[in-house]
C-alpha positions in Angstrom: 17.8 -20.3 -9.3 15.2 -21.9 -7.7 11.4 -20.9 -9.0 10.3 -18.9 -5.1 13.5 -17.0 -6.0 12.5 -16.2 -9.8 8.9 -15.6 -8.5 9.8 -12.5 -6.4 12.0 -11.0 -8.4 9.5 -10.7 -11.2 7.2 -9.2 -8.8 9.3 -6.3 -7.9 8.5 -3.0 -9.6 11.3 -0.2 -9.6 10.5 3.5 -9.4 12.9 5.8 -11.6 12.3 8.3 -14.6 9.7 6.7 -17.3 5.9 8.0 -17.2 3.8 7.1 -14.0 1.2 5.4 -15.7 4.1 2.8 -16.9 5.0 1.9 -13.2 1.3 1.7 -12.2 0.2 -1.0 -15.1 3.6 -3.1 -14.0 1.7 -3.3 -10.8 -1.8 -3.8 -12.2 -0.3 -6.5 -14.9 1.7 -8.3 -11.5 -1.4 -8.6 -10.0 -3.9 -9.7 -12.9 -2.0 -11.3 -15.5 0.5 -12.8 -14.0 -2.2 -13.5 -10.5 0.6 -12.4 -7.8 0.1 -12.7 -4.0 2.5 -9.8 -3.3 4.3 -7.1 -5.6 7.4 -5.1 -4.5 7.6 -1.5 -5.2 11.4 0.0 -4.7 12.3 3.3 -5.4 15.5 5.8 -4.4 15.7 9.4 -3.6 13.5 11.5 -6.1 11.2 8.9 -6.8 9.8 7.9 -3.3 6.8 10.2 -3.7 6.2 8.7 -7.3 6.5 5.6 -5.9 3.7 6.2 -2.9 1.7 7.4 -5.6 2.1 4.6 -7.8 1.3 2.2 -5.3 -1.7 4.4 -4.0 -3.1 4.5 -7.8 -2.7 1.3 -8.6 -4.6 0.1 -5.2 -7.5 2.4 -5.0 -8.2 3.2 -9.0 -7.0 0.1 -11.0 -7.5 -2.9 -8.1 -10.2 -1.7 -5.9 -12.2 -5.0 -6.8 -8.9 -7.1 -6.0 -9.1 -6.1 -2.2 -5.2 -5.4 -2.4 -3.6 -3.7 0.8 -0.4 -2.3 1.7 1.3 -5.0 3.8 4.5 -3.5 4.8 6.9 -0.2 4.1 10.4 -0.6 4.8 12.9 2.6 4.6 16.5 3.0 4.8 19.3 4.4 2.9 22.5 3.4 0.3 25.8 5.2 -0.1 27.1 6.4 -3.3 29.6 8.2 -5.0 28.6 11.0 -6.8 30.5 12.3 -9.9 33.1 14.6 -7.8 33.8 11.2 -5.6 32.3 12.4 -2.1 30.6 9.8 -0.4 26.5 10.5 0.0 23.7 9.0 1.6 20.6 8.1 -1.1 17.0 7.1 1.1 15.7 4.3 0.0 12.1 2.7 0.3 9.9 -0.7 -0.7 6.1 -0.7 -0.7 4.9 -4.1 -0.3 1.5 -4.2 -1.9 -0.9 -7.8 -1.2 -3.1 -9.6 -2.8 -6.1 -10.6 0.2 -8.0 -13.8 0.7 
């Protein structure tokens, strides 16, 4: 794996079921302890609002003094199975959060 590959993928941050404030300090510790240029926010279904709201928090309370902005939103959707075997559609989103000069 090369190290731009390894890079990014440590600098994605997925949205699901632990405590808010858990998701917000991944994206606070991406950008201050390990000095990121761009962190990846992903989340599915349920957790797109959390995820707005983590990327929101983490910009405007926790890295106001880092000048980080919002440099792209990408939407879409995945198919699934669910238990029962029908096929469904799951939104999906990314929140692309950067660091700037």
């Amino acid at each position: 794996m090369t190290e731009n590959l390894k890079k990014t993928r440590e600098n994605i941050v997925f949205i699901g079921g632990k405590p808010f404030i858990n998701y917000v300090t991944g994206v606070v510790m991406q950008f201050t302890t390990n000095n990121a240029v761009k962190v990846i926010i992903k989340s599915r279904g349920k957790f797109i609002g959390k995820a707005v709201d983590v990327a929101e928090i983490a910009r405007r309370k926790f890295l106001a003094d880092k000048n980080i902005s919002v440099e792209d939103v990408k939407i879409g959707s995945e198919k699934f199975e669910n238990k029962e075997g029908k096929s469904i559609n799951v939104s999906t989103m990314e929140i692309i959060l950067k660091r700037n000069p």
